[in-house]
C-alpha positions as CSV (number, residue, x, y, z in Angstrom):
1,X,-107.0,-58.6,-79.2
2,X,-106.9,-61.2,-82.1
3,X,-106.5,-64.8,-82.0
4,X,-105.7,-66.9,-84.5
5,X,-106.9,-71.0,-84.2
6,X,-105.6,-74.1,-86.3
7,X,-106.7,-77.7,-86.3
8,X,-104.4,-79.1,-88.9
9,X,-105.6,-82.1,-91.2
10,X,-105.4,-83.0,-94.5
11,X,-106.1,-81.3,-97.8
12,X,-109.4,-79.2,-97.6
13,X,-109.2,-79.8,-93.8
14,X,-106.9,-78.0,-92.3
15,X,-108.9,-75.7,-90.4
16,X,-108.4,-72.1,-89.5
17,X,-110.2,-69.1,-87.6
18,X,-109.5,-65.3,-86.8
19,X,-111.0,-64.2,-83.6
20,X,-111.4,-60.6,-81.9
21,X,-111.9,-60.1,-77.7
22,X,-112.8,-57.2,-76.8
23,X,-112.8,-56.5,-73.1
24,X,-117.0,-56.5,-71.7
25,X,-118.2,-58.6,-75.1
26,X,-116.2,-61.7,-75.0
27,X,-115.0,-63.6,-78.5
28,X,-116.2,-62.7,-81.9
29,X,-115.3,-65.1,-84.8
30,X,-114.3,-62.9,-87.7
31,X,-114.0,-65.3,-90.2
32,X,-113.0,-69.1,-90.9
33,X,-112.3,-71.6,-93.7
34,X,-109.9,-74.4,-94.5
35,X,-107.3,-74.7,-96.0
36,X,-105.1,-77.7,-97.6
37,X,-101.6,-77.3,-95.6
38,X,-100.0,-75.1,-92.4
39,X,-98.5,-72.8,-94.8
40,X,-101.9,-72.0,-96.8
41,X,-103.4,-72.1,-93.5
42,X,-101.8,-69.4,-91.5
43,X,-101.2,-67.3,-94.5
44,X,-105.3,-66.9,-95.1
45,X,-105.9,-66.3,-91.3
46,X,-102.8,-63.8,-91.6
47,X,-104.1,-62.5,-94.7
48,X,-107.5,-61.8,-92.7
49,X,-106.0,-59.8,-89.8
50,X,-105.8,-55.8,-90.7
51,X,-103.2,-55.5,-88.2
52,X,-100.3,-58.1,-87.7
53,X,-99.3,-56.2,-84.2
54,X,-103.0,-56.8,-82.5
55,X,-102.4,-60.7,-83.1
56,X,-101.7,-61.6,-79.3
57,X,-102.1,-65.7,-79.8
58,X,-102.6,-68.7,-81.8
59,X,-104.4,-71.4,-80.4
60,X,-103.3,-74.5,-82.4
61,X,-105.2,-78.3,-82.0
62,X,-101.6,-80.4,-81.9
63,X,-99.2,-81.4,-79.8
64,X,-96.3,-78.5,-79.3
65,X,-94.3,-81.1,-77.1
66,X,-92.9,-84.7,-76.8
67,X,-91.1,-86.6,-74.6
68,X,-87.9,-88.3,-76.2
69,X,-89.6,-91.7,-75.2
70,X,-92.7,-93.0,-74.9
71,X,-96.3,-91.2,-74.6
72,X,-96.7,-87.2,-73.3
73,X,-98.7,-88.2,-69.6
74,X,-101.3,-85.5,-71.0
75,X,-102.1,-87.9,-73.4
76,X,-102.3,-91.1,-71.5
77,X,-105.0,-88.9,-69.1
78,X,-106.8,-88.1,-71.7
79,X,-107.3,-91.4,-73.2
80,X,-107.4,-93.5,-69.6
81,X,-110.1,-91.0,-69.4
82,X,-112.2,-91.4,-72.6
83,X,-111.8,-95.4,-72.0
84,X,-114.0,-94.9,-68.6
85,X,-116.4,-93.0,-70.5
86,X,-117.2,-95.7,-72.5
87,X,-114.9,-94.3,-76.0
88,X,-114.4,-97.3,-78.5
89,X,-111.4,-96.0,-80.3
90,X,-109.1,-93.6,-77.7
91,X,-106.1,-94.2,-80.1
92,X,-108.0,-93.1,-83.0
93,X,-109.0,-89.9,-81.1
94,X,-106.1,-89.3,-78.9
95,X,-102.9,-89.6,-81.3
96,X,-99.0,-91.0,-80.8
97,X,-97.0,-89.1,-82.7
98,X,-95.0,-92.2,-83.7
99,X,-98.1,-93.9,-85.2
100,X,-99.2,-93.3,-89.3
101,X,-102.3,-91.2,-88.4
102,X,-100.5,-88.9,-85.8
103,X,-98.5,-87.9,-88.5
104,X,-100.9,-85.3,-89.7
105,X,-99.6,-83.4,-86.1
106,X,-96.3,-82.5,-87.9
107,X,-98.4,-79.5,-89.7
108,X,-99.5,-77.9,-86.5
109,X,-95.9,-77.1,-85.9
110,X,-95.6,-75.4,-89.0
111,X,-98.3,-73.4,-88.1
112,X,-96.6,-72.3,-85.1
């Protein structure tokens, strides 16, 4: 089984990674890089699969989902969370889609 990853970011950081599980051995990374956009992205980690049909999943570092208002619950765990642990900048970390840095999220969705 392959599995694809993405952690989107900007140009030269938008992360990418084709891996292979095979049942007894566990995960092998086959190869990773980064790209500049989603689209350049997924087309190199496509482009480094020999099979499309033994892709089974893509494991992409964004949020998928969104309430219509407010903050996803996941996220205000998460960041309630790191704010115990001593974190000094959870919103820096932990991104609202609605704020200027959480912007960079809208490319995982192209990936997908």
């Amino acid at each position: 089984m392959i599995f694809l990853g993405f952690d989107p970011g900007g140009v030269h950081q938008f992360g990418w990674c084709v891996s292979e599980a095979k049942p007894g051995a566990g995960l092998k990374l086959l190869n990773l890089g980064v790209a500049d956009n989603a689209e350049a992205a997924t087309r190199t980690a496509l482009n480094n699969v020999k099979d499309l049909k033994d892709v089974s999943a893509a494991g992409i570092d964004s949020p998928l989902y969104w309430p219509i208002n407010g903050n996803r619950r996941a996220d205000v765990l998460i960041r309630e969370t790191m704010r115990q642990r001593g974190a000094r900048s959870v919103g820096g970390t932990v991104q609202s889609l609605n704020s200027l840095r959480g912007a960079c999220v809208a490319q995982g969705i192209l990936a997908a």
